[in-house]
N, C-alpha and C positions, 0 to 999 in steps of 0.2 A: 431582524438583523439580516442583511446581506450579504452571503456569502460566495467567494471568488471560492472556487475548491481547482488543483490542479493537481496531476498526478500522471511523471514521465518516470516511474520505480520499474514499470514492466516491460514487455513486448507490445506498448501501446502509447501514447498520448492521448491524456483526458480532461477536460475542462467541463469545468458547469458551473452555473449562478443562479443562485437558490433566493429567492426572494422574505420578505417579511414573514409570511405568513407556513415558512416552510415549503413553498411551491418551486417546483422547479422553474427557473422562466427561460433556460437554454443551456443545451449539453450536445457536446462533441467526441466521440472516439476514434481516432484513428490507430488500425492496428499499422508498426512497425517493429523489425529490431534493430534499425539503427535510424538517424537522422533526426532524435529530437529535439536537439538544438536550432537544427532549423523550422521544424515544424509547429513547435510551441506557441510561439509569441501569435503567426498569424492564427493557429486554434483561438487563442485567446482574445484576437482582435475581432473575430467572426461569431462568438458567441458571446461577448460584448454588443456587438453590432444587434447580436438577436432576438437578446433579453431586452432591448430599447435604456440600457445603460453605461455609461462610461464608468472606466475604472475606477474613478475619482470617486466613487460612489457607493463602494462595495464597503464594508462595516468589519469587515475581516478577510483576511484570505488563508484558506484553509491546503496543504501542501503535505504530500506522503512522503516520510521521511526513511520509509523502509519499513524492512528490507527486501532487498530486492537487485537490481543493477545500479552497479557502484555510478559508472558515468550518466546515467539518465535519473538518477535521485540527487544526483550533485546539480545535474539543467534544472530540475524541479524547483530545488530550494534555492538558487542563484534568483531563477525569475520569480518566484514567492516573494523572497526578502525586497528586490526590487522592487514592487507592485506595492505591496506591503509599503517600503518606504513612501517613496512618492506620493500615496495614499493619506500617509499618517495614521494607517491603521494597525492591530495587530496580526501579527502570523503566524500561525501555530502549527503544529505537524501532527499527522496524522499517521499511524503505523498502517502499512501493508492486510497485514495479517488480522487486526480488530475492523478495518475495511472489506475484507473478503468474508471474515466471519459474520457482519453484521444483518444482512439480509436474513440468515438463520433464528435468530437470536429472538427467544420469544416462539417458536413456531409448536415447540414441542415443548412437557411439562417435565421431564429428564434426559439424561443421556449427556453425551458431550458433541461439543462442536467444535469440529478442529478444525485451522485454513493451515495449509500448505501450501509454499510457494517453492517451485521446484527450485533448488538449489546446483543441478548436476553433479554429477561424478557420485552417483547414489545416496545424495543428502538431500532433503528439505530444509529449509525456514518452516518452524513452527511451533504453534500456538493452540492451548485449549481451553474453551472456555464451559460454563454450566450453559445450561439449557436458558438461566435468567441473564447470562451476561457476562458473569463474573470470571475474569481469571484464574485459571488452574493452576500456573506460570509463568516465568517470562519467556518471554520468543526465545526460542535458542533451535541453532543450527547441530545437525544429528542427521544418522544415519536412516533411513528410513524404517527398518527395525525396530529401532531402537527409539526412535520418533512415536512408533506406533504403541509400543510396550508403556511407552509415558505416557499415553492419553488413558492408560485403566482398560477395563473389559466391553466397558461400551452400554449400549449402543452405542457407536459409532456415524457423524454424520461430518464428510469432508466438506471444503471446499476451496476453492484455487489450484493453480497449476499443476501443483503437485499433486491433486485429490485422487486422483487415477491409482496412482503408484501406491497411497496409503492404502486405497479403501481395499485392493488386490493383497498386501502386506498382511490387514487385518484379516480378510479371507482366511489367507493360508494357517493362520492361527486360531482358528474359529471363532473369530468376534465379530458379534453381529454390528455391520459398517453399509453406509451407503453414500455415493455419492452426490452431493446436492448439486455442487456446484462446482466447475472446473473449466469458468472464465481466463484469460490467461493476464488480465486486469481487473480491480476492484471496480464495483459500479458507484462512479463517481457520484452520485445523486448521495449514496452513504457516506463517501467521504466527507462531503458538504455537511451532510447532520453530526457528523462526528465533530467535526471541526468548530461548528455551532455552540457542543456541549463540551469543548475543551476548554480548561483554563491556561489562557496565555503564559502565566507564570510556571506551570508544568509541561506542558507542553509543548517544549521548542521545538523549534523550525531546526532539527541539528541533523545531517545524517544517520541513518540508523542500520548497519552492516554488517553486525555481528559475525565477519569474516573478514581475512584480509583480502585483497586483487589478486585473481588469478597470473595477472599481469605481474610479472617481477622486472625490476630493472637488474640487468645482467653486470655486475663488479666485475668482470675479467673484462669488459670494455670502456671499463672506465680509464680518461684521461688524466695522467698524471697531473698534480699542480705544482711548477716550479715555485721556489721559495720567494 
């Protein structure tokens, strides 16, 4: 299977296409915090170009649906579903958080694996999983405390954006915590295998934000409507 994987949730754009046999055959990151809308499609046409594939060609295309940044997960999955169509193929979504965690997964025979993806204003996105994979919970957004308190006594092993701020949190509390990993985007080569072993019927291509827009639209300027 062929897979298209993209992922614009973070401070980054990331493309890659993973070929039959699980091989990577071309990947792209560029770190940004803004301009993914413009940056995306040509990522996409250059690592297309490098894999010696057109799109037409890819077997699924696999897309991070969160969470993460509202406007660069909304470019992600606009150009997924696209591609996706066009294609005739399925598109599935991939979480943030089970893409940061996955590189861990498997290294160690207990403990927990948490990703964190920094949230601001002193919250994470986050996620724990066992040592073999499995989920402890659903993602949910928290205070960093209180993030920390939910993952249990530990071993502790973070990773993503936020993994800093945890592994320092668990410190202070004596739990024994390390930080693996505090990429500020998943490494899309895992997104691709996630996406691989997703099922399209669960796994939609949907937003996944677990918060609302920092952004409010302001009702004291809004325009009356005449009758």
């Amino acid at each position: 299977m062929k897979i298209l994987a993209i992922d614009t949730s973070q401070a980054a754009v990331s493309v890659c296409i993973m070929g039959d046999e699980g091989t990577l055959l071309a990947s792209e990151t560029a770190s940004m915090l803004r301009g993914h809308s413009e940056a995306l499609l040509p990522l996409v046409e250059r690592v297309s170009k490098a894999a010696g594939l057109s799109l037409m060609q890819v077997d699924r295309v696999a897309v991070v649906v969160g969470p993460g940044s509202f406007t660069g997960i909304r470019i992600g999955i606009a150009a997924g579903r696209a591609i996706g169509m066009a294609a005739g193929v399925p598109v599935v979504g991939v979480s943030s958080l089970a893409a940061f965690a996955a590189p861990l997964i498997g290294r160690e025979t207990s403990g927990v694996v948490a990703a964190a993806v920094d949230a601001k204003h002193g919250q994470v996105y986050v996620q724990g999983f066992t040592a073999k994979g499995q989920p402890l919970a659903a993602p949910r957004l928290a205070k960093v405390r209180d993030a920390v308190r939910g993952l249990g006594a530990g071993p502790l092993r973070f990773a993503g954006s936020g993994a800093t701020m945890m592994a320092i949190e668990a410190w202070s509390m004596g739990a024994e915590a390390e930080v693996v990993g505090q990429a500020i985007s998943p490494d899309i080569a895992f997104v691709a295998r996630l996406g691989a072993l997703a099922d399209p019927a669960q796994a939609l291509a949907r937003p996944y934000y677990l918060k609302a827009p920092d952004a409010k639209l302001q009702s004291n300027a809004a325009i009356a409507r005449s009758a």
